[in-house]
Every structure is written in structure tokens, then in C-alpha cells.
Steps between C-alpha positions, in 0.01 A plus 500: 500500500185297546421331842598112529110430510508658116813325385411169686193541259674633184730164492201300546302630233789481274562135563147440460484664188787275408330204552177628329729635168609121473171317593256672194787628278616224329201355383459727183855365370363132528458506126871593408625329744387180354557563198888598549541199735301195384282496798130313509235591738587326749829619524414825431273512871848415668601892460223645730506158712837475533553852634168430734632171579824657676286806665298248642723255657742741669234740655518199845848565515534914464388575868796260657765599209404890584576390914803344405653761223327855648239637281752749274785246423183216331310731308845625348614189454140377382502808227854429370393140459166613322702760243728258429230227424303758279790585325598127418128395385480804275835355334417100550614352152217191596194489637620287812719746547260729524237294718820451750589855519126596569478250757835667720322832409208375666700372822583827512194724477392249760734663726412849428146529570401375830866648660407829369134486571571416865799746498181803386281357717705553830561872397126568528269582777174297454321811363780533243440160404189585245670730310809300429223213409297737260859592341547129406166473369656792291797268389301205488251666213751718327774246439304225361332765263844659386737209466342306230444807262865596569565118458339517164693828376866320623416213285386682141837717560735271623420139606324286753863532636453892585204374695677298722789756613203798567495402838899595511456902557277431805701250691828728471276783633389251752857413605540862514235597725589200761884622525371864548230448693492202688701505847732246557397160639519434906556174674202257522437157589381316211256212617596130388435388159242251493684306172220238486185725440717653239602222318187342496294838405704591246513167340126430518466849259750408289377142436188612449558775240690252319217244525283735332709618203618111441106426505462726192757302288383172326844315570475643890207417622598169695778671649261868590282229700840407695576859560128575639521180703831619664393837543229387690675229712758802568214729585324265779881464628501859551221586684530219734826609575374834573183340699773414765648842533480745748623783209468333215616695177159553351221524728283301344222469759391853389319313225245465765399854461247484254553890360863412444436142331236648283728838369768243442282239287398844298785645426618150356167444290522873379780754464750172487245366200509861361904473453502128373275607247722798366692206286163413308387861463835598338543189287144590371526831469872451299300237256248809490729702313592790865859565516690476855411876555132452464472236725714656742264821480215266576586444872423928474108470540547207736701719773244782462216258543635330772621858652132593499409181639698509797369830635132365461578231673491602824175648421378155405667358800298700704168470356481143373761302689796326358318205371303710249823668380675211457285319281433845271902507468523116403178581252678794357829302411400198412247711244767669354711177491232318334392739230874521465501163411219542197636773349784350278540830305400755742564901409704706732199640663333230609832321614563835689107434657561202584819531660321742737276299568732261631662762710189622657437108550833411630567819710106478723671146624848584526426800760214341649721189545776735629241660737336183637812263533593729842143564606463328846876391509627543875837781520747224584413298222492748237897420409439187411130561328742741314764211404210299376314719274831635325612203430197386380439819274838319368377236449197623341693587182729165509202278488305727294753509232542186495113372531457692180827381329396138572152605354599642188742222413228247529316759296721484215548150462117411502347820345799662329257747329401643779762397807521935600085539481431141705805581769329828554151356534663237767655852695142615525382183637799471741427877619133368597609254759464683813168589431418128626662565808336848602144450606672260760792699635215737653769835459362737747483905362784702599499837634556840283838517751626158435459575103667799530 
């Protein structure tokens, strides 16, 4: 029988894979899925978004539900809720249906990681801690580089449907492993629920992805200014609300810590571009002629590349700083994005290059991000540095996917030709930003320890 340190991480890794498996495979059965149910571009984003969407909102709420329910009774309840959603999307007759399903699907892998992650966390001693953060590196690069060639394979011998319900075998296993392993929950005091902070945060996001889809849509566009308007009225109300708390749910002062502020802006402008633009690559690539299965196998070369990139990064880190890192990683992606972009008919090996490319890109700032958002952070503040940057690696992919959704649908009703090849180019450009930002943030080098 393992220790609880081993099966505290086992059930965390699982869920995380979870999430992963439903983030990066669905993309490759964009094409069918559209087809089958009638859906435009637009609509089409709403899949990955709306799943995002729902992981993103709830992730405030987890640490108070998990005081208030035990850790062991939520992520059960949280996995029976996500099975049941993936079951229900991969048999939605419309593709509402399907967008609402994703959403609760969301709401519930929302719950599962940062519970789990905390439950892990509390098993280990600090030296433990870097190998149970090297084995989700190991997740982290091996799911996003299996589940989109598997992805492809379910939908040449099945459907996009099969696609959907993959995710089925590993959250029985992972309702499994809880009942076996987990103990049962204790009494604790579950802190008050700040409602307001809540509301407002999680109505802010939602306005605001909306905003951005409705601005891609010619009849919309009046009401997407609304939505952005309202988004950020609800915003301001937020964080002056939590201005006058002495706990407020988000600690939002830590945005005064420039290594934190910085790895956030990053991981926005470059792993959350990197996943928007998956809906342009795969549309091109489909109108290319590459069935689901080769564009599933591309994300292959990409994990390697990006494997090989995060163990020369601390290297890097070491020798150059994390400025100089950062901007070859932003280089790197947006390279790959933007020779993406020219290629309208591109053969399997370059595609596979440039792909790797984009992972070597992608993964430099991603780890050096990961490594520099905690550099200098004081011990009682690392919880809620923590809060922030998950939720905003969230929120990465929300705003990402829909950034690049809103882009290509502009795309297609001005250059219709080429809407794929010009949303890509506009990814590249969007990857770039931070590269304005980083001879002033002044990032100091970081040790060979602190990388490690």
C-alpha cells in the first residue's frame, strides 16, 4: 500500500491529467463537430471557452467549499458532477447543449485541481516538494502531447462524440482512488463566504468573455461594447471592494511584486496565445487537406521541444537572467506562429518544425514565468501569490481563446481568403507584447537553487 504522501499525489496527478485530457483534446474534432452541428467560428470557440470559462470562475470559491464539505466528500462530488457532464456533452443532440454541458464540466474541474493540489501539497515535507513539482512538469508535457493524437484517432473511428466521453475512464478511476485512498473528512471551521467579491469576480469574467465573442459578430458588436463596458464597471467594483478588506478573497496587492505581475502578463501574452491559436492552426491545417489524426500527432514534436526546453532553462536562468529567456521564448513562438501563418499548404514536416518551435518558444516562458512569479514572495504570502497565478493560468486560456476567436472572425469577414493565415499572424504579434514591458521591469537573475 503506498504512503498517503504517494496517494495524496496519485489523485492529484490524475485530476490534473483530467483537466489537461479536456483542455487540448478536443480541439482536433473542431472540424466534425461543426460540421455535424451547424456551428460557425464563433460558436465553435465556446467549446474550449466554455469549459475554461467554468474552471475559471469557481477556482475563488474551491478553498471555502473544501472548509465547508471536507476535502474527500467535494472532490467526489466534484468528479461525479464532471463524469456526468462529459457523458452528457459527448451525447448533446445541439450545440448549446453541448456549450452548457462543458460549462458544468468546467465548474467542476474547477473544483478538482486546487483541492487536490493543496491536499498533495500538505503530504510533503518541503524537500519533497520538487519532486512532486518535476512530476507535474511530467503531466503537464505528456498530456498535452498525447491527448490530441488520441483525440484525432477517436474521431476517424468513431466521432467527435468518442472524443468527448475519453475523459470518462479516468474520472471513474479518480472516484476510485479518492474512496480507497482518501481518509475520511474531520470537522473544520469553514471561514465566511465573502458573496460580494464572488459575484462581482465572476461576473466581470463572464461579461467580458462574452464581450469579446459578441465583438466578432457583425450584428453584436453594439451589444460586445455593452458587455466590455460592464465587465469593466464590475471589475473596478471588485477591487475596491477588496481595497477595504482586511482578507479580501484575492489578494490583489501582490500585483505590486513586480516578478509576480510580470510571470502573470507572460503567461497571458504566451502559452494562453499559444492555445487560442490551436482553433486557426486546425482550421488551416483541415483546409490543408491533414486528417484529425495528423493534427493531433502534431502537438508530438511540440511536447518534445518544449520537454527539452524546460531542462535548459534553468541553465539559461542561471547564466543570462530571466529577461533574456523570456524574450528568446516569446521570439521562438511567435516565429513559429508567424511562419505558421504563411504557409497555407505546409507539409507535415515543416508543420511538425514549426510546432516545435512553438513549444520550445512557449515552454522557456512558461517555466521561467513559473520560476519567477514566487521569486522574492515572503512565506505568508505565498497562499495567496498561489491563488493568483492559478487562476490567472485560467484565465490565460479563457482570454486567449477567445482573443483569437474574436480575431479570426473579424478575419473571415474582411479577408475570407485568408481569415486562418491573418489570425495566426495577429497570435504572433499578440505573443510579442511583453517584450515592451521587459527592459523596464528590471527582473533580477535568480539563483541555480531557486531554478531548481
Amino acid at each position: 500500500m503506498p504512503s498517503p504522501r504517494l496517494r495524496h499525489e496519485a489523485i492529484f496527478l490524475l485530476v490534473f491529467a483530467l483537466d489537461l485530457v479536456n483542455m487540448f483534446i478536443a480541439t482536433v474534432a473542431y472540424p466534425a463537430l461543426a460540421a455535424e452541428l451547424h456551428a460557425d467560428i464563433g460558436t465553435l470557440a465556446w467549446v474550449g471557452t466554455a469549459y475554461m470559462l467554468g474552471l475559471s470562475v469557481v477556482i475563488p470559491l474551491a478553498p471555502w467549499l473544501a472548509a465547508r464539505c471536507g476535502e474527500r466528500r467535494l472532490l467526489l462530488v466534484a468528479l461525479l458532477l464532471f463524469a456526468v457532464a462529459a457523458g452528457l456533452a459527448g451525447a448533446a443532440p445541439s450545440i448549446g447543449w453541448l456549450l452548457g454541458w462543458r460549462f458544468l464540466q468546467g465548474l467542476a474541474g474547477g473544483l478538482l485541481i486546487p483541492v487536490a493540489q493543496a491536499a498533495a501539497y500538505r503530504q510533503c515535507t518541503p524537500e519533497q516538494r520538487g519532486a512532486l513539482t518535476r512530476r507535474i512538469l511530467l503531466v503537464a508535457l505528456l498530456v498535452p502531447a498525447l491527448a490530441p493524437a488520441l483525440g484525432g484517432l477517436l474521431v476517424q473511428w468513431l466521432s467527435w462524440r468518442g472524443v468527448l466521453w475519453a475523459s470518462l475512464p479516468l474520472a471513474v478511476l479518480a472516484i476510485a482512488l479518492v474512496l480507497a485512498w482518501m481518509p475520511a473528512d474531520g470537522r473544520r471551521s469553514a471561514p465566511r463566504l465573502q458573496g460580494y467579491a464572488l459575484a462581482t469576480a465572476m461576473s466581470a469574467l463572464g461579461a467580458l468573455l462574452l464581450a469579446l465573442t459578441c465583438l466578432g459578430e457583425p450584428g453584436h458588436r453594439f451589444a460586445g461594447a455593452g458587455l466590455l463596458l460592464l465587465a469593466t464597471v464590475l471589475a473596478v467594483a471588485h477591487l475596491r471592494h477588496a481595497r477595504r478588506q482586511p482578507q479580501p478573497l484575492l489578494r490583489w496587492s501582490l500585483l505590486s511584486h513586480r516578478g509576480l505581475r510580470m510571470a502573470m502578463l507572460v503567461y497571458l501574452a504566451v502559452p494562453g496565445v499559444f492555445i487560442g491559436s490551436q482553433l486557426a492552426s486546425t482550421l488551416q491545417l483541415n483546409h490543408a487537406g491533414y486528417s484529425a489524426a495528423q493534427i493531433g500527432a502534431l502537438m508530438l514534436p511540440w511536447a518534445l521541444a518544449s520537454a527539452l526546453a524546460i531542462t535548459g532553462s534553468r541553465r539559461l536562468l542561471a547564466r543570462v537572467g530571466p529577461g533574456t529567456v523570456l524574450r528568446l521564448g516569446m521570439v521562438l513562438q511567435a516565429s513559429g506562429l508567424l511562419l505558421m501563418a504563411l504557409q497555407s499548404q505546409p507539409s507535415f514536416v515543416l508543420a511538425a518544425m514549426l510546432f516545435a518551435l512553438m513549444g520550445a518558444g512557449g515552454s522557456l516562458c512558461s517555466s521561467t514565468a513559473q520560476t519567477l512569479a514566487f521569486h522574492g514572495v515572503d512565506a505568508e504570502a505565498l497562499g495567496d501569490a498561489s491563488a493568483l497565478w492559478n487562476l490567472n493560468r485560467q484565465l490565460s486560456f479563457c482570454l486567449g481563446t477567445a482573443a483569437i476567436a474574436l480575431l479570426l472572425a473579424l478575419a473571415m469577414q474582411w479577408w475570407p481568403a485568408h481569415a486562418t493565415g491573418v489570425a495566426l499572424g495577429l497570435a504572433a504579434v499578440l505573443t510579442l507584447l511583453p517584450l515592451a514591458l521587459l527592459h523596464r521591469a528590471q527582473l533580477h537573475s535568480l539563483s541555480t537553487t531557486e531554478t531548481a
